[in-house]
RODO-2510 file (C-alpha; in nm, 4 decimals, decimal comma):
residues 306
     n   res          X          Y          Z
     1     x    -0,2978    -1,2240     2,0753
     2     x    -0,5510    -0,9844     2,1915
     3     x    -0,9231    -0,9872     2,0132
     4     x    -0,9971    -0,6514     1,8907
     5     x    -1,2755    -0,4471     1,7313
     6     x    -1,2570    -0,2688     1,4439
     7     x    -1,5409     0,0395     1,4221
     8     x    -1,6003     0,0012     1,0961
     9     x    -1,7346    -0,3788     1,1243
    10     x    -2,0855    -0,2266     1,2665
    11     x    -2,0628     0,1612     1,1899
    12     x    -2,2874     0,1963     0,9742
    13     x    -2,5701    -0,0188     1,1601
    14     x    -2,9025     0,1338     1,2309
    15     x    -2,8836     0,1270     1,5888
    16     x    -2,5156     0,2626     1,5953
    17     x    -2,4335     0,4754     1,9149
    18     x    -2,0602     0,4522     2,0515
    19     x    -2,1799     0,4482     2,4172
    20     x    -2,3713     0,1384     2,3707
    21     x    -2,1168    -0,0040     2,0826
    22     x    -1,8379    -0,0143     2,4180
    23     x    -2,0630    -0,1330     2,6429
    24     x    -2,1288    -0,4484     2,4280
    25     x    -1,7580    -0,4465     2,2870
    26     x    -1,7132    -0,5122     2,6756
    27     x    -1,9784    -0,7310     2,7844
    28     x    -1,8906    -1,0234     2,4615
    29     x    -1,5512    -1,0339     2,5697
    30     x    -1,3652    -0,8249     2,3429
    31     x    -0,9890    -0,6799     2,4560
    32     x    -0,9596    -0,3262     2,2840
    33     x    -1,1124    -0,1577     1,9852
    34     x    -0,9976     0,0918     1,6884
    35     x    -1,2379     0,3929     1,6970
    36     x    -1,2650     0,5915     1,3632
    37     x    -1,2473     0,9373     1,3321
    38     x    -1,5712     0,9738     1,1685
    39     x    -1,7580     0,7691     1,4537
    40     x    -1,5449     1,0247     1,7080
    41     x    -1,6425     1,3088     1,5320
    42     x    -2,0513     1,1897     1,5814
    43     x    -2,0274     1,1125     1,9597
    44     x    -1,8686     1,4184     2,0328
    45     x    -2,1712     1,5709     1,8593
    46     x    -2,3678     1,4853     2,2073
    47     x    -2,0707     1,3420     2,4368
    48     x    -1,7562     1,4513     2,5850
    49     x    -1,4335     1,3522     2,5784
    50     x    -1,4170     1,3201     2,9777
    51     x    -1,7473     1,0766     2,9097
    52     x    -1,4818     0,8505     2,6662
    53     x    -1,1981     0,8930     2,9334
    54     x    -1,4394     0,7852     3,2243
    55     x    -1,5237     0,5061     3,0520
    56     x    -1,1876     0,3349     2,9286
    57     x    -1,0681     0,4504     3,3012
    58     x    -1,2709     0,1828     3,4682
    59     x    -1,2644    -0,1035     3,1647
    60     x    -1,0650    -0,3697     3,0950
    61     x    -1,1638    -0,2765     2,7192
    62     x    -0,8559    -0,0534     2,5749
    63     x    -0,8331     0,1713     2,2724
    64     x    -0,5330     0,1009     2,0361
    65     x    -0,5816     0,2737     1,7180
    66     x    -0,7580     0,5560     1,6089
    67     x    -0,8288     0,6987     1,2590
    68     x    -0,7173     0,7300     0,9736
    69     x    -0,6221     0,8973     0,6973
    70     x    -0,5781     0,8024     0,3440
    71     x    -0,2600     0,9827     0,1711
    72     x    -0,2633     1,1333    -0,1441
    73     x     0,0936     1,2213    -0,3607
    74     x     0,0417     1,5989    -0,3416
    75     x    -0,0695     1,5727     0,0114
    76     x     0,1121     1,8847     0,2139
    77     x     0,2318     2,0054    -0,1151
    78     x     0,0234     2,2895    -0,1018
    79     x     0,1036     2,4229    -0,4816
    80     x    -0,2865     2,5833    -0,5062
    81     x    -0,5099     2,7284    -0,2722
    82     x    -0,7227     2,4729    -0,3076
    83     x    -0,4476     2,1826    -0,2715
    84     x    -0,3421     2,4009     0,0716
    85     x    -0,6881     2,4181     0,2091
    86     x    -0,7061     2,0291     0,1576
    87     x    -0,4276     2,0284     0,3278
    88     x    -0,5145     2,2393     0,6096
    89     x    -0,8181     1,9848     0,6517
    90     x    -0,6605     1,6875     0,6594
    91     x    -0,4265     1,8205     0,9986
    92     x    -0,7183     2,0041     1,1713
    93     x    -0,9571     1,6183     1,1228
    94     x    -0,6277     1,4260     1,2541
    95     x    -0,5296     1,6566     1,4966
    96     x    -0,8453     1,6950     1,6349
    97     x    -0,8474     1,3097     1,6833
    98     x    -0,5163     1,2539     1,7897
    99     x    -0,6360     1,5463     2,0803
   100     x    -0,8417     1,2604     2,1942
   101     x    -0,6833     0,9960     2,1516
   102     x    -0,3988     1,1041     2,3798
   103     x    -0,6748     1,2130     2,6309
   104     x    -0,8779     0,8631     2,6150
   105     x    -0,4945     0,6930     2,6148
   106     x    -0,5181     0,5537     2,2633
   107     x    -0,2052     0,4103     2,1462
   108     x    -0,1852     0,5025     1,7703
   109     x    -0,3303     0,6820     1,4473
   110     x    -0,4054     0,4953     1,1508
   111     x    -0,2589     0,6319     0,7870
   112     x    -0,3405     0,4420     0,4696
   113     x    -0,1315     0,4562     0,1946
   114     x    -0,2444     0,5961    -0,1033
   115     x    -0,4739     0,4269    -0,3830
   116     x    -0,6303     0,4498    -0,6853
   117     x    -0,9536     0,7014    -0,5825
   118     x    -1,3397     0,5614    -0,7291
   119     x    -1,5227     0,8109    -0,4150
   120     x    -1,4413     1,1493    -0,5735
   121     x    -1,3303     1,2923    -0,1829
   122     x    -0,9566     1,2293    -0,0863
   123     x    -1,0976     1,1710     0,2603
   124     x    -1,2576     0,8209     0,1813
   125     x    -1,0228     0,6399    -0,0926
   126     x    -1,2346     0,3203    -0,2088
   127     x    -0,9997     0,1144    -0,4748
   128     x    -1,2569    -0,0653    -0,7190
   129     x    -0,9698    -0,3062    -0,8462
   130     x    -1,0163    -0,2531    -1,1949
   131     x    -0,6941    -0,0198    -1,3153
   132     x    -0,3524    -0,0718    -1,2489
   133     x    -0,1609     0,1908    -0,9992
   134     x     0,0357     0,4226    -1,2338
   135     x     0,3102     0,5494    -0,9945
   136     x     0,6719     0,4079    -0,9878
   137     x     0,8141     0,2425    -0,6746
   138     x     1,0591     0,4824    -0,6490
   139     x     0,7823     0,7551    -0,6667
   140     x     0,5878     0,5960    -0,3678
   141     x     0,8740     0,5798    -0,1452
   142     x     0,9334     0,9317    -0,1539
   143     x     0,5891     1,0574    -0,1067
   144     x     0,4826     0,8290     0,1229
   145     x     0,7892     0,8558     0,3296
   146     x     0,7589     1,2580     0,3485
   147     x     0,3605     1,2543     0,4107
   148     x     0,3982     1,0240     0,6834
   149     x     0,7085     1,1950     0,8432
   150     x     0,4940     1,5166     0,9037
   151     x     0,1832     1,2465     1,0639
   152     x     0,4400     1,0932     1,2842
   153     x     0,5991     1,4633     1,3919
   154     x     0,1592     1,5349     1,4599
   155     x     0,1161     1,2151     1,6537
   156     x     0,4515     1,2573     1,8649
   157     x     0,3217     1,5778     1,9748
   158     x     0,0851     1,3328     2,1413
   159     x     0,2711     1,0642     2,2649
   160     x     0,1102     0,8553     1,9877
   161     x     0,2529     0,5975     1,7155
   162     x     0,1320     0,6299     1,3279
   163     x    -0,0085     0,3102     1,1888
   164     x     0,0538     0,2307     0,8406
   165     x    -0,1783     0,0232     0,6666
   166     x    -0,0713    -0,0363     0,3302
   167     x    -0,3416    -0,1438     0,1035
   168     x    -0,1605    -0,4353    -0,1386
   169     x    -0,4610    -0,3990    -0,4073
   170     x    -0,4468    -0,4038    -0,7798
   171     x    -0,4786     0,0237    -0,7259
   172     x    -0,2626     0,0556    -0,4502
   173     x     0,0476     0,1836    -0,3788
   174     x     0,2399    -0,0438    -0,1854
   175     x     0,2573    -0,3880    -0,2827
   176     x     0,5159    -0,5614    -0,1002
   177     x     0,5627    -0,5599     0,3024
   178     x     0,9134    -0,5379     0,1927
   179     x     0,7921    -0,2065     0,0430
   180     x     0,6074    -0,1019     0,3455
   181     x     0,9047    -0,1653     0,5874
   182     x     1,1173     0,0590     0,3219
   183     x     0,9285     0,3127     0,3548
   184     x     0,8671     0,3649     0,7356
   185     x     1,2651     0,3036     0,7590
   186     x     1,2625     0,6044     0,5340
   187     x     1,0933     0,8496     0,7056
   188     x     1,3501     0,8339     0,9931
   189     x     1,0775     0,8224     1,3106
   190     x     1,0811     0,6077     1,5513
   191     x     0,7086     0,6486     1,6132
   192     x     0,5831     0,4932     1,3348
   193     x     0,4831     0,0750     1,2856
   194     x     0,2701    -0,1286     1,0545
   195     x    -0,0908    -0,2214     1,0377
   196     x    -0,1843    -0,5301     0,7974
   197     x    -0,4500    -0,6236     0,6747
   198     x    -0,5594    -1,0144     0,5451
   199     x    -0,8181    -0,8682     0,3024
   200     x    -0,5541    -0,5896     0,1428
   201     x    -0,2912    -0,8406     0,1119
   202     x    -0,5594    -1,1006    -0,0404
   203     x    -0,6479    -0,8261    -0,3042
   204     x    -0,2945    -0,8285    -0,4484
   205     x    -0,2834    -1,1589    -0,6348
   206     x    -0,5987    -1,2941    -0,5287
   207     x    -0,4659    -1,5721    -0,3149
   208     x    -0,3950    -1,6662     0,0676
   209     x    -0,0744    -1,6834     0,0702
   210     x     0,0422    -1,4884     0,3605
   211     x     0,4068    -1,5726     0,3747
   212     x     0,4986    -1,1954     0,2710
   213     x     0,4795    -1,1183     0,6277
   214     x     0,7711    -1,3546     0,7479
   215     x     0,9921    -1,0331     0,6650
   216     x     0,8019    -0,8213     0,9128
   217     x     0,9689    -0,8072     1,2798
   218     x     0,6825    -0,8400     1,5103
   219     x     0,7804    -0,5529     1,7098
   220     x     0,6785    -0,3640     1,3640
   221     x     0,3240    -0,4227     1,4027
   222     x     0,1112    -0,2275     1,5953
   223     x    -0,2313    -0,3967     1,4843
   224     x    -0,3156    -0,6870     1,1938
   225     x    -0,7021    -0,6706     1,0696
   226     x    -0,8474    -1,0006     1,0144
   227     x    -1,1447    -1,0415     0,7803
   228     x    -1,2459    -1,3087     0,5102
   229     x    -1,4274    -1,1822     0,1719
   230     x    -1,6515    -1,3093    -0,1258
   231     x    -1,5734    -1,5294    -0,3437
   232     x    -1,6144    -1,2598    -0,6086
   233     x    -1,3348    -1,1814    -0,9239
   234     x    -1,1310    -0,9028    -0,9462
   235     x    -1,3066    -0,5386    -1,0433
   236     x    -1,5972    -0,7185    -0,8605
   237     x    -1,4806    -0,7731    -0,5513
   238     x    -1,4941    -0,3955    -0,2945
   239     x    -1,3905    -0,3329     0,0191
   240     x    -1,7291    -0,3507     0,1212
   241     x    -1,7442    -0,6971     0,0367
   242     x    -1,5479    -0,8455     0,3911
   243     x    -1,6758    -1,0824     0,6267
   244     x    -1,6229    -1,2325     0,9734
   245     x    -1,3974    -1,4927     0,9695
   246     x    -1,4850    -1,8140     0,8523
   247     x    -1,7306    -1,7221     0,6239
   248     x    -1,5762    -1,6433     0,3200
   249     x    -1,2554    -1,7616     0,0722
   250     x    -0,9458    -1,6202     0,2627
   251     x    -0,7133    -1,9114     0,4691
   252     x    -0,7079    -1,7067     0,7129
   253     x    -0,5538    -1,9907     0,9314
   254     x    -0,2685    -1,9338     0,6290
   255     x    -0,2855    -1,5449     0,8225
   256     x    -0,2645    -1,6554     1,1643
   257     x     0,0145    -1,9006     1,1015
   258     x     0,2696    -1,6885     0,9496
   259     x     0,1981    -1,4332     1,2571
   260     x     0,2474    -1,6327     1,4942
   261     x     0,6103    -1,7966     1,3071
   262     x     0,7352    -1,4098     1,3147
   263     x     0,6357    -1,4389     1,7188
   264     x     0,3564    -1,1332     1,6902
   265     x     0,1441    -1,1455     2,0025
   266     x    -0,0466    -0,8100     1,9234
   267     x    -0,4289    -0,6890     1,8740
   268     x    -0,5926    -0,9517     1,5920
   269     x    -0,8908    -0,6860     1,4804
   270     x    -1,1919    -0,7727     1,3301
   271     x    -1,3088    -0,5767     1,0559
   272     x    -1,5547    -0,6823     0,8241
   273     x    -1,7164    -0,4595     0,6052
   274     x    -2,0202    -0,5864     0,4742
   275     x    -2,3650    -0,4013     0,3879
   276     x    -2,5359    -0,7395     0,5033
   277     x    -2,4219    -0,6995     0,8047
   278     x    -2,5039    -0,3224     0,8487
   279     x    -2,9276    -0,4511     0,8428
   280     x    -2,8908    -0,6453     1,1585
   281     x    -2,9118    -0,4947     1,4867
   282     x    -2,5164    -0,3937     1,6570
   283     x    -2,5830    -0,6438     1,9116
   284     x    -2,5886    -0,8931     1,6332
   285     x    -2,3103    -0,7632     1,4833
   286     x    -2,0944    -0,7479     1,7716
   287     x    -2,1402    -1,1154     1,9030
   288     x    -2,1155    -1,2561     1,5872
   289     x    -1,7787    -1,0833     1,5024
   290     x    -1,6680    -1,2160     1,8388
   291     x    -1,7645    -1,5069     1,8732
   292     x    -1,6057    -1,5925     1,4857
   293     x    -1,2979    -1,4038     1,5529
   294     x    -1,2366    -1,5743     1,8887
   295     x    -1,3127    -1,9669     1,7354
   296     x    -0,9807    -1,8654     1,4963
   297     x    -0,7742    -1,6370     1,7183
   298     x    -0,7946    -1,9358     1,9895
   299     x    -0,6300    -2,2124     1,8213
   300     x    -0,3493    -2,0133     1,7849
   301     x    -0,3233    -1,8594     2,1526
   302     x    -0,3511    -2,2059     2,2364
   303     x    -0,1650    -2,3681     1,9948
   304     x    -0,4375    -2,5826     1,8519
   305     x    -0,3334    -2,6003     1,4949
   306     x    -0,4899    -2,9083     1,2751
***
């Protein structure tokens, strides 16, 4: 299993720059990374994409996943002209970075599913965990199916796969991986795979049980985020409230184990949210979430288990 880097772990740092993010990413050890579009969208601000192509050209550090967007029910419904003009900004911010991705030779494009909406923009979903999701399964699988059949006809324009992540949360959609396997069978497209997600799937019941994935063939998953999380109650506990392995409530040995039963030997991605962690320097940030995320990922590359 390959370490990985998820942006979001140190985006939001003080000291952020991409350029020197990679070079670190790099110099600790770490495999391949998961850009976001919104970190993209700032280094092209004084970068260019032949800078980002240079770069992965002559490093053993590889980009797998770029992204995302979070779905929506009426997404490419387009019933109002201000529904369609949503619309037409969601495909011009994930075409524009599935243009680079292909360029930089990214793998994938992350697509969330959709969930319960405390940010007020469609663009950044944050599920607060307080209200129960009030669509029916049957519901979900249809408009999750058809919203990600137009991403995956997007991303095979560019030789790319779309990653599903489905958020398991108290205000989410999908809450089953039997679910999420349902619906990418749906859609038809071969292009199209599963990211999971220890902290969504904690979120569900609470618990670190993670032998919901057992159903999953490994050849499914195209990345699995690893972080741990607060011991905090639910409609406490935010997204925002991750951290680096080993440091919070989540078995995430209970994680690694029922990966490595289903035989998945893919990216293991780091990303812990946490505003604590934002106050420290990136350097910081970037060894620490290595070195944490390598202690665990280690034992089973190894097969160390106690």
């Amino acid at each position: 299993m390959q370490i990985t880097y998820q942006e979001g772990t140190g985006a939001l740092c003080g000291d952020w720059a991409l350029d020197k993010e990679l070079a670190l990413l790099e110099e600790v050890g770490f495999e391949a990374v998961e850009i976001r579009s919104d970190r993209l969208t700032r280094y092209l601000a004084g970068h260019s994409i032949k800078e980002l192509r240079d770069f992965f050209a002559s490093s053993r550090l590889r980009p797998i996943c770029s992204g995302g967007t979070f779905l929506f029910p009426e997404m490419f419904l387009g019933k109002t002209p201000d529904e369609a003009e949503i619309d037409a900004q969601v495909v011009s911010r994930a075409l524009a970075s599935m243009d680079v991705a292909e360029k930089i030779g990214d793998s994938a494009y992350l697509v969330i599913n959709h969930i319960l909406n405390s940010s007020g923009s469609p663009f950044m979903q944050i599920d607060v965990l307080d209200q129960d999701y009030p669509y029916s399964r049957d519901q979900v699988t249809e408009f999750t199916a058809r919203i990600l059949k137009q991403f995956c006809k997007l991303a095979d324009d560019h030789g790319l796969n779309i990653a599903f992540e489905p958020v398991c949360s108290r205000g989410g959609s999908v809450k089953t991986m039997e679910h999420a396997l349902e619906i990418i069978n749906a859609t038809g497209c071969k292009n199209i795979g599963l990211c999971i997600d220890s902290f969504n799937q904690y979120t569900k019941d609470f618990d670190s049980d993670f032998s919901c994935y057992k159903v999953l063939p490994p050849e499914k998953i195209i990345t699995a985020h690893i972080n741990d999380a607060d011991d905090l109650p639910p409609g406490v506990l935010s997204p925002m409230d991750r951290r680096f392995c080993g440091q919070g409530v989540i078995d995430l040995d209970n994680f690694m184990q029922n990966l490595k039963d289903i035989g998945y030997d893919g990216p293991i991605s780091v990303e812990a949210l946490q505003f604590e962690y934002y106050k420290q320097p990136l350097e910081w940030v970037i060894r620490e979430a290595y070195r944490t995320t390598k202690e665990l990922v280690d034992k089973y590359n190894n097969d160390i288990v106690e």
